[in-house]
Predicted model as a PDB file, atoms N, CA, C, CB and O in Angstrom, pLDDT in the B-factor column:
MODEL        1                                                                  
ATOM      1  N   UNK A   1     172.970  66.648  12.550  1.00 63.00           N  
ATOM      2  CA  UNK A   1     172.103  66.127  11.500  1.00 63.00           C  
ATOM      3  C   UNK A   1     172.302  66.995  10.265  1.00 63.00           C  
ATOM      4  CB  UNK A   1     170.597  66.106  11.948  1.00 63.00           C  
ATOM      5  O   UNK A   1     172.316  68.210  10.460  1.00 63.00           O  
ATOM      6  N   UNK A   2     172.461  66.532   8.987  1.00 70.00           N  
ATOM      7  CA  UNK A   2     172.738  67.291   7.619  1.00 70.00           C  
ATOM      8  C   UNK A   2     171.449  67.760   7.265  1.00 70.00           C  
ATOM      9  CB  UNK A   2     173.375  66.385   6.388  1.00 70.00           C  
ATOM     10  O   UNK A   2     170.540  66.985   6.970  1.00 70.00           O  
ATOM     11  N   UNK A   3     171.337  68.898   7.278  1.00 72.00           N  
ATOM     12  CA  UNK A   3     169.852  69.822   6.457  1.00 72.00           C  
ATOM     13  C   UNK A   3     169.159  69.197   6.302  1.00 72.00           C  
ATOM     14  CB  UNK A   3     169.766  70.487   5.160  1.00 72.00           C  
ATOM     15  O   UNK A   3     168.202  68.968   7.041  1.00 72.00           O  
ATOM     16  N   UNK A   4     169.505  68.531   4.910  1.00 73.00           N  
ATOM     17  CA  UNK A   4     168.312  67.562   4.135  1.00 73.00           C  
ATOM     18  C   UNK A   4     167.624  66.433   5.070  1.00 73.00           C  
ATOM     19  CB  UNK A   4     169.045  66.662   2.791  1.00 73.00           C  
ATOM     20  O   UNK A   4     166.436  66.110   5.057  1.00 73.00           O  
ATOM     21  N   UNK A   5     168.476  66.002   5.741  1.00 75.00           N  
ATOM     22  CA  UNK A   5     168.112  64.856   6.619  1.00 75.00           C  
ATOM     23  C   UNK A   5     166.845  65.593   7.667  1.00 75.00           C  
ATOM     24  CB  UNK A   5     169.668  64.232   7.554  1.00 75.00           C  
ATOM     25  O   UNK A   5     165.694  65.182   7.813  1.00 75.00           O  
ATOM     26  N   UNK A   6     167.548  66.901   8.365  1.00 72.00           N  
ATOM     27  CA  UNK A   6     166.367  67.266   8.867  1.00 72.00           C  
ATOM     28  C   UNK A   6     164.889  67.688   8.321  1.00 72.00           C  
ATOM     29  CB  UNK A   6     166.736  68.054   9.423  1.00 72.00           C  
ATOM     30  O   UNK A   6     163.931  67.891   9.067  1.00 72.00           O  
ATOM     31  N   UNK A   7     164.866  67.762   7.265  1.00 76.00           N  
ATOM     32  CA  UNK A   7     164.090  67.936   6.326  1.00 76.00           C  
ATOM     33  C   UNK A   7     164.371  69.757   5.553  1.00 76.00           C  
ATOM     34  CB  UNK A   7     162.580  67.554   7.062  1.00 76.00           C  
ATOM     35  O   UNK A   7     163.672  70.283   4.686  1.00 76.00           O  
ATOM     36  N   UNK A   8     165.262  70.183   6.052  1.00 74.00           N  
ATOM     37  CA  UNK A   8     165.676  71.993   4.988  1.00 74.00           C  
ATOM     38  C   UNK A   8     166.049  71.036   3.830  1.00 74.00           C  
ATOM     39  CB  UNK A   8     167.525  73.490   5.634  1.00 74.00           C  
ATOM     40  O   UNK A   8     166.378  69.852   3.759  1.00 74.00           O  
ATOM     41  N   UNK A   9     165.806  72.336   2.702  1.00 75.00           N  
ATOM     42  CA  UNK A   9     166.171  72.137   1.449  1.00 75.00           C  
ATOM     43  C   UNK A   9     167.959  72.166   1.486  1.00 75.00           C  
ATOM     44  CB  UNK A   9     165.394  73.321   0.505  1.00 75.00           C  
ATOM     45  O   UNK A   9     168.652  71.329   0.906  1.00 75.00           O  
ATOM     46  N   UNK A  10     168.286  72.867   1.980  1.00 73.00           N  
ATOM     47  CA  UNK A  10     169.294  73.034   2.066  1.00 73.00           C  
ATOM     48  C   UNK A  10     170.639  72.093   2.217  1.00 73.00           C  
ATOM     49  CB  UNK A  10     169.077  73.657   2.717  1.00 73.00           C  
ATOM     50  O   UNK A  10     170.497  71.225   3.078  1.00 73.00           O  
ATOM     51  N   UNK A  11     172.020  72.092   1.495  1.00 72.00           N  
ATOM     52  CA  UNK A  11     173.107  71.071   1.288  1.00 72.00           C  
ATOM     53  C   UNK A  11     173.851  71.309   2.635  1.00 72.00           C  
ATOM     54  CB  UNK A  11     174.095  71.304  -0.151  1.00 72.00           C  
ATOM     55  O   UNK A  11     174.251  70.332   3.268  1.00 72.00           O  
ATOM     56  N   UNK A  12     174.065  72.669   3.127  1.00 74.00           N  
ATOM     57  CA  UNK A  12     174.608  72.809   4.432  1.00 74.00           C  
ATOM     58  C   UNK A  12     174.343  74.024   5.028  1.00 74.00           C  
ATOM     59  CB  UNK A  12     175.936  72.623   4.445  1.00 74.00           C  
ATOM     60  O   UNK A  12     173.643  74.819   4.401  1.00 74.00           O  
ATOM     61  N   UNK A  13     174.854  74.386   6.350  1.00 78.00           N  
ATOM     62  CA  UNK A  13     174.077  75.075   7.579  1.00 78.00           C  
ATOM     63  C   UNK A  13     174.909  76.254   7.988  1.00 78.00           C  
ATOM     64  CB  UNK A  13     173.867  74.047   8.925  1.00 78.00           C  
ATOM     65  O   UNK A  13     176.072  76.094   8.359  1.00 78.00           O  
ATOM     66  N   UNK A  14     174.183  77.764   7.910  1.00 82.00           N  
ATOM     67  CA  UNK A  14     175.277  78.697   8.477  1.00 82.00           C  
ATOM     68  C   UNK A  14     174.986  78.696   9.730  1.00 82.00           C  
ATOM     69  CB  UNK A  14     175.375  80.123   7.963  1.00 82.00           C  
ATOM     70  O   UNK A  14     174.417  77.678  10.123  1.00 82.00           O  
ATOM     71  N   UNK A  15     175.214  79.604  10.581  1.00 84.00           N  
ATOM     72  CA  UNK A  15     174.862  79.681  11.684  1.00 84.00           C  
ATOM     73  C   UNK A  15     173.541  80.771  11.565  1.00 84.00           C  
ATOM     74  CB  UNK A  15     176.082  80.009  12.538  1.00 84.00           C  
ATOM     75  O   UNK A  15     172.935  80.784  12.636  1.00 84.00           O  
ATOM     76  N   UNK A  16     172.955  81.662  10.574  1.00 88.00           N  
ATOM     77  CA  UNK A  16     172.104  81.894  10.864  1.00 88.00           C  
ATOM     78  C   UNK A  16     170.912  81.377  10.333  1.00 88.00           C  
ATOM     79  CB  UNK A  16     172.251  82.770  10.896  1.00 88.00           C  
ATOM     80  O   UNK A  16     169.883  81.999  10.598  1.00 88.00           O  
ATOM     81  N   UNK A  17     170.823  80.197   9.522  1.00 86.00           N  
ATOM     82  CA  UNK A  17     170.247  79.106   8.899  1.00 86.00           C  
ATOM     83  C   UNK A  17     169.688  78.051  10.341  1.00 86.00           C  
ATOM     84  CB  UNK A  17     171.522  78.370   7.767  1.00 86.00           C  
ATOM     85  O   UNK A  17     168.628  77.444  10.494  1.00 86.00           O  
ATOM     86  N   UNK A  18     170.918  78.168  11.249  1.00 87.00           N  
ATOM     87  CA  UNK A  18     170.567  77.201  12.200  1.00 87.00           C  
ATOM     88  C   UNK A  18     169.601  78.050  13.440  1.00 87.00           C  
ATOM     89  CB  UNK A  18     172.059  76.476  12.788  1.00 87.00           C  
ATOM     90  O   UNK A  18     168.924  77.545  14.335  1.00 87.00           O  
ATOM     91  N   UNK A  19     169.781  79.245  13.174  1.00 91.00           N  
ATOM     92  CA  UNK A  19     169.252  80.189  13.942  1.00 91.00           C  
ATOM     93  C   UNK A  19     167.698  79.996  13.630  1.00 91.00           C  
ATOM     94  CB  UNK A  19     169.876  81.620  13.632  1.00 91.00           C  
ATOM     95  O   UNK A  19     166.906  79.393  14.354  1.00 91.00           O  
ATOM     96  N   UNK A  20     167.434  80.571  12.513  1.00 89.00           N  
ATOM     97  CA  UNK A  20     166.245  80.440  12.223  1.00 89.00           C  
ATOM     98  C   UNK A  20     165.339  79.095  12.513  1.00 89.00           C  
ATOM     99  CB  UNK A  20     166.310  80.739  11.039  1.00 89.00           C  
ATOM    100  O   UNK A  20     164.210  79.040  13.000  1.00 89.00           O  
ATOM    101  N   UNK A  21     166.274  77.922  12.014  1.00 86.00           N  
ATOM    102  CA  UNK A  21     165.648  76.903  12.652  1.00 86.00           C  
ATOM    103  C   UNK A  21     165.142  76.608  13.968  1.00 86.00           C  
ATOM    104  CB  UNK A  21     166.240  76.192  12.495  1.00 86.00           C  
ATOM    105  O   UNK A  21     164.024  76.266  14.356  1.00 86.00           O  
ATOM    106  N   UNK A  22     166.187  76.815  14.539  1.00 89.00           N  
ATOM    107  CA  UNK A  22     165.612  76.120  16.262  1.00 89.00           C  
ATOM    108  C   UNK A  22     164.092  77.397  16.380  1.00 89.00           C  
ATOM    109  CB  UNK A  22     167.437  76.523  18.220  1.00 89.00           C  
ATOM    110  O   UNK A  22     162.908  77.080  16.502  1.00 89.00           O  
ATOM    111  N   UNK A  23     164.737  78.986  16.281  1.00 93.00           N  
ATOM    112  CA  UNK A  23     163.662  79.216  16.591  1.00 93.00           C  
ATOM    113  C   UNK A  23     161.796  79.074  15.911  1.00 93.00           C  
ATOM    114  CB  UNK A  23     164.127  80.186  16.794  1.00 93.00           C  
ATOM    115  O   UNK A  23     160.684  79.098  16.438  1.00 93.00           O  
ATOM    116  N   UNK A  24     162.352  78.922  14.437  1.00 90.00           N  
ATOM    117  CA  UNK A  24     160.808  77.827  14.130  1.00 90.00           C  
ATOM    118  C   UNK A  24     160.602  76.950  14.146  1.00 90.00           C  
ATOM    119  CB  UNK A  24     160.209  77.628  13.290  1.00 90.00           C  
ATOM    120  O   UNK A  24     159.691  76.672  13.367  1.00 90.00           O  
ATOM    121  N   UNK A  25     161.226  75.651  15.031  1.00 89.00           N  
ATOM    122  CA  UNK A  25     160.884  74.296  15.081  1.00 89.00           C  
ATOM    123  C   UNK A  25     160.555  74.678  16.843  1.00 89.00           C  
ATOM    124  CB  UNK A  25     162.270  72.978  14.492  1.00 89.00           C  
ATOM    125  O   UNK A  25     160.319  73.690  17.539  1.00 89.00           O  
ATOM    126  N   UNK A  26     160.540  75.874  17.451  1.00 95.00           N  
ATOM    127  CA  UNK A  26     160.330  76.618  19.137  1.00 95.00           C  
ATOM    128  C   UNK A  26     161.082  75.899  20.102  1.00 95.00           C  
ATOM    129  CB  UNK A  26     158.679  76.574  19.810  1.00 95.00           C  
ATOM    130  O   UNK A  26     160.930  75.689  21.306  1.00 95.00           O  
ATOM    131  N   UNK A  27     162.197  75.475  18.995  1.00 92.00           N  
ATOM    132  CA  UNK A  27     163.327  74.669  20.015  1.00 92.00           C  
ATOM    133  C   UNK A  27     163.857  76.118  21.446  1.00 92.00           C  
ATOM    134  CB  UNK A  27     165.214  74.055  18.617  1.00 92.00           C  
ATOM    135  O   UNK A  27     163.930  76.002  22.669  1.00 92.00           O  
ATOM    136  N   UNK A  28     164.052  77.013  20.781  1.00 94.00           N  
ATOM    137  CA  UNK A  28     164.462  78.227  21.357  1.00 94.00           C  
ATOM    138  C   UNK A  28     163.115  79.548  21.287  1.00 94.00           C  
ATOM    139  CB  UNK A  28     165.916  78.639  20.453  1.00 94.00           C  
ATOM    140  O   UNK A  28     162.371  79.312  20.335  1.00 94.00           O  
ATOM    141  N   UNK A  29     162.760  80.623  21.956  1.00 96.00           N  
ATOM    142  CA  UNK A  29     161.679  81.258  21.850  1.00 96.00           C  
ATOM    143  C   UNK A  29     162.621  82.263  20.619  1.00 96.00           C  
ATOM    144  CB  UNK A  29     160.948  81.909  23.437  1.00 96.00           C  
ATOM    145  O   UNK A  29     162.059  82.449  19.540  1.00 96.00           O  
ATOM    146  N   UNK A  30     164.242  82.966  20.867  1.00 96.00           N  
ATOM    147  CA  UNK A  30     164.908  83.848  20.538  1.00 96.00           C  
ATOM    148  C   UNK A  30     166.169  83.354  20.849  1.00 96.00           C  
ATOM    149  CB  UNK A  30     164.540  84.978  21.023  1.00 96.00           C  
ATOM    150  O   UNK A  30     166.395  82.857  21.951  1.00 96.00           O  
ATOM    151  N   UNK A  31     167.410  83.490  19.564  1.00 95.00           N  
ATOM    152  CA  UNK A  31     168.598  82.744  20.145  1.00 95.00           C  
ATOM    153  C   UNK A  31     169.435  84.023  19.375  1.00 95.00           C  
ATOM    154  CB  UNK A  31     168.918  80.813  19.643  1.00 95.00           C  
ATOM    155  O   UNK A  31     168.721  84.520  18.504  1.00 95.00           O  
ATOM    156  N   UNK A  32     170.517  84.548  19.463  1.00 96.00           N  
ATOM    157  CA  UNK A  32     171.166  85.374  19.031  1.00 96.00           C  
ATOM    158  C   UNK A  32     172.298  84.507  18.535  1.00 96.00           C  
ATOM    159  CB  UNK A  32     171.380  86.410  19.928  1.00 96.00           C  
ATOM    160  O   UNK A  32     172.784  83.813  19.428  1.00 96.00           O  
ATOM    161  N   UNK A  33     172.903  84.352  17.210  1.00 93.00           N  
ATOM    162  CA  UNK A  33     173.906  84.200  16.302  1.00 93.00           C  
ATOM    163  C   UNK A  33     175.131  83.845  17.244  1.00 93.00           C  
ATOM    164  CB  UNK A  33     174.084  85.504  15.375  1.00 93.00           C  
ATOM    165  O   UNK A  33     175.772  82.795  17.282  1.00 93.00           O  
ATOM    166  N   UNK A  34     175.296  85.078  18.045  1.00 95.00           N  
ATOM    167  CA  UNK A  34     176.517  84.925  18.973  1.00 95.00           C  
ATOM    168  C   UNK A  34     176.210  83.723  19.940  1.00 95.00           C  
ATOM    169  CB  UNK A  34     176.814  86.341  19.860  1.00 95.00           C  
ATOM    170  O   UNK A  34     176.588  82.553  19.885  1.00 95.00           O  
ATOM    171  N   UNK A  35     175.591  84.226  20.634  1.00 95.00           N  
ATOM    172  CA  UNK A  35     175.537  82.762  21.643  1.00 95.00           C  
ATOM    173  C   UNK A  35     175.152  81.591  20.774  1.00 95.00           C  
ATOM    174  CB  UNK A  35     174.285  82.817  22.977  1.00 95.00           C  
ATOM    175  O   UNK A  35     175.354  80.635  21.522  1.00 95.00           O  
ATOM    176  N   UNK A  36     174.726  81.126  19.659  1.00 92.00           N  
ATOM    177  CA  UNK A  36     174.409  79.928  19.001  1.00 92.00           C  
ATOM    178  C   UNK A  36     175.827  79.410  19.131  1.00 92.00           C  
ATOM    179  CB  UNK A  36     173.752  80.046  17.471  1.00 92.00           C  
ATOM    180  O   UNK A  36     175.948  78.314  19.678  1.00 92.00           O  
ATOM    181  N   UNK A  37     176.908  80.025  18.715  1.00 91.00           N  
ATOM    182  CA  UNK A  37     178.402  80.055  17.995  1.00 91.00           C  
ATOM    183  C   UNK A  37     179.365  79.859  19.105  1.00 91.00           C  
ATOM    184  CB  UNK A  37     178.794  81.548  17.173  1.00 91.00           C  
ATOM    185  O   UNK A  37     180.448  79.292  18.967  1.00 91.00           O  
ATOM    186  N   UNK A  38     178.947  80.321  20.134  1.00 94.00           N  
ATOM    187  CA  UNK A  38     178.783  79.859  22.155  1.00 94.00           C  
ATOM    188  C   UNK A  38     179.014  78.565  22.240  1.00 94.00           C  
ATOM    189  CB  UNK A  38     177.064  80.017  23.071  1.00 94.00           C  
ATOM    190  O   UNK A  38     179.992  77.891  22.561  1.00 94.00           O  
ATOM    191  N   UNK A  39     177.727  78.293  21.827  1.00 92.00           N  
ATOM    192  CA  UNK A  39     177.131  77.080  22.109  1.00 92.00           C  
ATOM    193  C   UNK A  39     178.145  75.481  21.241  1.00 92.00           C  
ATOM    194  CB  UNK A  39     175.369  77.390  21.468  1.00 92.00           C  
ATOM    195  O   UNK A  39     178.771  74.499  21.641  1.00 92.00           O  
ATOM    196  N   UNK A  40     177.805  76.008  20.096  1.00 89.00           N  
ATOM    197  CA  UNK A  40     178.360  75.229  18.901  1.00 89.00           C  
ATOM    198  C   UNK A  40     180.087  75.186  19.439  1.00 89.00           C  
ATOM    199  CB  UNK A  40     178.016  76.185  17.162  1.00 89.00           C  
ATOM    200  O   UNK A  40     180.765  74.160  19.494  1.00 89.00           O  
ATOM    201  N   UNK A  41     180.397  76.122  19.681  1.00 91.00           N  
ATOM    202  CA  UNK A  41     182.427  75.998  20.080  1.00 91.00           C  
ATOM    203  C   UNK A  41     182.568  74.962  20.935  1.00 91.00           C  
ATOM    204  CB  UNK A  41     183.325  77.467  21.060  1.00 91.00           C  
ATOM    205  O   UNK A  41     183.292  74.000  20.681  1.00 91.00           O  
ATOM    206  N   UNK A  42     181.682  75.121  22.331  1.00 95.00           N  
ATOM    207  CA  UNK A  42     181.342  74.820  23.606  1.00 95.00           C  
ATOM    208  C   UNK A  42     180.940  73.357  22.943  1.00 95.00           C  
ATOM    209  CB  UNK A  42     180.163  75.868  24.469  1.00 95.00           C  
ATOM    210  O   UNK A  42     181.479  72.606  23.756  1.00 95.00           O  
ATOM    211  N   UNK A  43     180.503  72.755  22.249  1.00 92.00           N  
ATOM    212  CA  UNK A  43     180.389  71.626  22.025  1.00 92.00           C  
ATOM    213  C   UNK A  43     181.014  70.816  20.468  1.00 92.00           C  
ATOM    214  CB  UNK A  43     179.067  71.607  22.274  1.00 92.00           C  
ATOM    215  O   UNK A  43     180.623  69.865  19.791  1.00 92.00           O  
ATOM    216  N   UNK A  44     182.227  71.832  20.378  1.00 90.00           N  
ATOM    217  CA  UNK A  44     183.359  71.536  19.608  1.00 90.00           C  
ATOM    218  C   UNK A  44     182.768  71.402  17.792  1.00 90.00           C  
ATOM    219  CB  UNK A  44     184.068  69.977  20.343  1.00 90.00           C  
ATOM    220  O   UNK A  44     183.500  70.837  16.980  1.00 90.00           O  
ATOM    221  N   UNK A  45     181.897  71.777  17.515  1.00 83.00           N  
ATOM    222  CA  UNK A  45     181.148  72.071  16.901  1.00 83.00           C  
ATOM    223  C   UNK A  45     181.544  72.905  15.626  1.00 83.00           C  
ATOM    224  CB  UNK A  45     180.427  72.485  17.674  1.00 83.00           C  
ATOM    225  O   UNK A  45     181.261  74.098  15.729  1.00 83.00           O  
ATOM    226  N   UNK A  46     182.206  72.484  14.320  1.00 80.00           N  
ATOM    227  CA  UNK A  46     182.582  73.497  13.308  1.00 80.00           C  
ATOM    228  C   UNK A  46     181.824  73.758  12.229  1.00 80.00           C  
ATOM    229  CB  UNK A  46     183.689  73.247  12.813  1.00 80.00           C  
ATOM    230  O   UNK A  46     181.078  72.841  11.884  1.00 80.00           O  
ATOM    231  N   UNK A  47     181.798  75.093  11.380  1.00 71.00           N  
ATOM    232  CA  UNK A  47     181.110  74.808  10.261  1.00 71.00           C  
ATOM    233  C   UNK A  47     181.923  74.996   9.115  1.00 71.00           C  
ATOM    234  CB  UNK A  47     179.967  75.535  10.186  1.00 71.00           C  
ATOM    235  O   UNK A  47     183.100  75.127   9.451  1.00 71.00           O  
ATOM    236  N   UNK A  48     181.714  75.069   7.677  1.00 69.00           N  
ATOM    237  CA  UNK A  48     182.291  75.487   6.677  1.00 69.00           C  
ATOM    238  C   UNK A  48     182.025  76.480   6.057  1.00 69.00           C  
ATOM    239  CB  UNK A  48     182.335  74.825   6.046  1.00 69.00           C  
ATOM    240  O   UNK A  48     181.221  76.019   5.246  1.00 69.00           O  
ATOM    241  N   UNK A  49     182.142  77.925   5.750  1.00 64.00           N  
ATOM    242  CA  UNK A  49     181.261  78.700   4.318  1.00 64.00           C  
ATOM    243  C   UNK A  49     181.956  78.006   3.069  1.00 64.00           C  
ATOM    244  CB  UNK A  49     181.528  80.737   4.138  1.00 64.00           C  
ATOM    245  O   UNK A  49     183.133  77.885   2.727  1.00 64.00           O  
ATOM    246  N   UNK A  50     180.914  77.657   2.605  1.00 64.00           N  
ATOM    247  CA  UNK A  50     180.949  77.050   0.606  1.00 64.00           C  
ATOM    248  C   UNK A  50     181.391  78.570  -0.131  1.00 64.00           C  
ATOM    249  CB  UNK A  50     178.699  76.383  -0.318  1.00 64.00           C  
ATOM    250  O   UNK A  50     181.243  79.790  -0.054  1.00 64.00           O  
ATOM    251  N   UNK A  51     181.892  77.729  -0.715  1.00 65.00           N  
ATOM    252  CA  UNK A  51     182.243  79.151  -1.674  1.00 65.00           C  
ATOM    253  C   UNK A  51     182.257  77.743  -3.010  1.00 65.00           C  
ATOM    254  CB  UNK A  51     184.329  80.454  -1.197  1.00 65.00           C  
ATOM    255  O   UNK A  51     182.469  76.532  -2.956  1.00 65.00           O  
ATOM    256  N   UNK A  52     181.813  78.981  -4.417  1.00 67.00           N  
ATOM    257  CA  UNK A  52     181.218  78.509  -5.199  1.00 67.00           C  
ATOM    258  C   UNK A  52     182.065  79.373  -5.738  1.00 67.00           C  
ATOM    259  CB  UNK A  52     179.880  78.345  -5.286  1.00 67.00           C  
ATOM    260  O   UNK A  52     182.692  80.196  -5.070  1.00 67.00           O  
ATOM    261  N   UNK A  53     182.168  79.211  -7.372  1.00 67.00           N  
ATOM    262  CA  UNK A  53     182.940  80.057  -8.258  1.00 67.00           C  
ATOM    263  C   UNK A  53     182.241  79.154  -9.560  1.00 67.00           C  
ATOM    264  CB  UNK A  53     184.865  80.078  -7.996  1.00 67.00           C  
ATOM    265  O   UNK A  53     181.680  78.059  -9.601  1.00 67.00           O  
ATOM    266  N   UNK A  54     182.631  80.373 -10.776  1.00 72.00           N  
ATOM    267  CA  UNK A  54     181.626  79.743 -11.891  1.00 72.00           C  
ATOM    268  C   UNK A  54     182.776  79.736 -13.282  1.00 72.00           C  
ATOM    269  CB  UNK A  54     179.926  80.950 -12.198  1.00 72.00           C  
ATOM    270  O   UNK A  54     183.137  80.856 -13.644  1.00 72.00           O  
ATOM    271  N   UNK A  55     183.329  78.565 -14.027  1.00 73.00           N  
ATOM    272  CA  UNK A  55     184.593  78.750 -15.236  1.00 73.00           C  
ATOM    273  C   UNK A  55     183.899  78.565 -15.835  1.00 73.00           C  
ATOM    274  CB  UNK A  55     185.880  78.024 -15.539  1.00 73.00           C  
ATOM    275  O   UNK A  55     182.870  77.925 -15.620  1.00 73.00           O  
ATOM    276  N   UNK A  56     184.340  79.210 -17.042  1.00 74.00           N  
ATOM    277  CA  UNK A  56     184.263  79.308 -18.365  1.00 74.00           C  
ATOM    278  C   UNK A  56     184.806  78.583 -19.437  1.00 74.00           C  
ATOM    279  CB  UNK A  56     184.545  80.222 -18.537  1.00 74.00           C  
ATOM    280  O   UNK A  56     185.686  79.268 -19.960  1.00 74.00           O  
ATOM    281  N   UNK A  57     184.681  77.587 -19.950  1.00 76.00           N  
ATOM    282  CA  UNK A  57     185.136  76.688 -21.044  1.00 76.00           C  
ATOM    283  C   UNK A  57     185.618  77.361 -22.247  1.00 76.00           C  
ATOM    284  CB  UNK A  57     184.075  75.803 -21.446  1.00 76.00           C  
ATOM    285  O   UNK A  57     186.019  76.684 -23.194  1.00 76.00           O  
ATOM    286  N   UNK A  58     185.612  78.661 -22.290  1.00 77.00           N  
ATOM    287  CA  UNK A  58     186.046  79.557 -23.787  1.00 77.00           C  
ATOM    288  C   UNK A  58     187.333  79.438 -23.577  1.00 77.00           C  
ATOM    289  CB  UNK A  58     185.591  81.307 -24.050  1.00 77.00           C  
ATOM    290  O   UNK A  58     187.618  79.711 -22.411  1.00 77.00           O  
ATOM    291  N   UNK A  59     188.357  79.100 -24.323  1.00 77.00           N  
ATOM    292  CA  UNK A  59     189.725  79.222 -23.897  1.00 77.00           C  
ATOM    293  C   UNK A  59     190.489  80.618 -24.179  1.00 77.00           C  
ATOM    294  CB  UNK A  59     190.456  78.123 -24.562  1.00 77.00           C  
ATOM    295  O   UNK A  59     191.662  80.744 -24.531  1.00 77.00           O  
ATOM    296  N   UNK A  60     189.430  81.753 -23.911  1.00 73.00           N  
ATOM    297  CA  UNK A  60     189.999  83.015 -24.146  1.00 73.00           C  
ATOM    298  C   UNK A  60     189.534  83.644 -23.146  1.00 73.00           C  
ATOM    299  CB  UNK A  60     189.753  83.659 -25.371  1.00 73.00           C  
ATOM    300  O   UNK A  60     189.810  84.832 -22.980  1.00 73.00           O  
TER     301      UNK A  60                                                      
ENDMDL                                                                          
END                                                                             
């Protein structure tokens, strides 16, 4: 499910974004990053990091 859809503000999901989630929606009591990333491989599961960069229109 895409962030927004689940209702996060958020455009997309790190793994410790997803962390935090399950454990405040008490999907999980405590989930550690590593085993999330376990889990997520184990069910073929990829993510992306965004990378952002900022140009400048001055042509100097």
């Amino acid at each position: 499910i895409p962030p927004k859809v689940a209702g996060s503000p958020f455009t997309n999901c790190s793994p410790s974004k997803l962390k935090h989630a399950a454990e405040e929606r008490e999907i999980v009591a405590s989930i550690s990053i590593e085993i999330l990333q376990v889990i997520l491989n184990e069910a073929k599961i990829t993510y992306q990091n965004t990378k952002t960069w900022k140009t400048s229109n001055d042509p100097e």
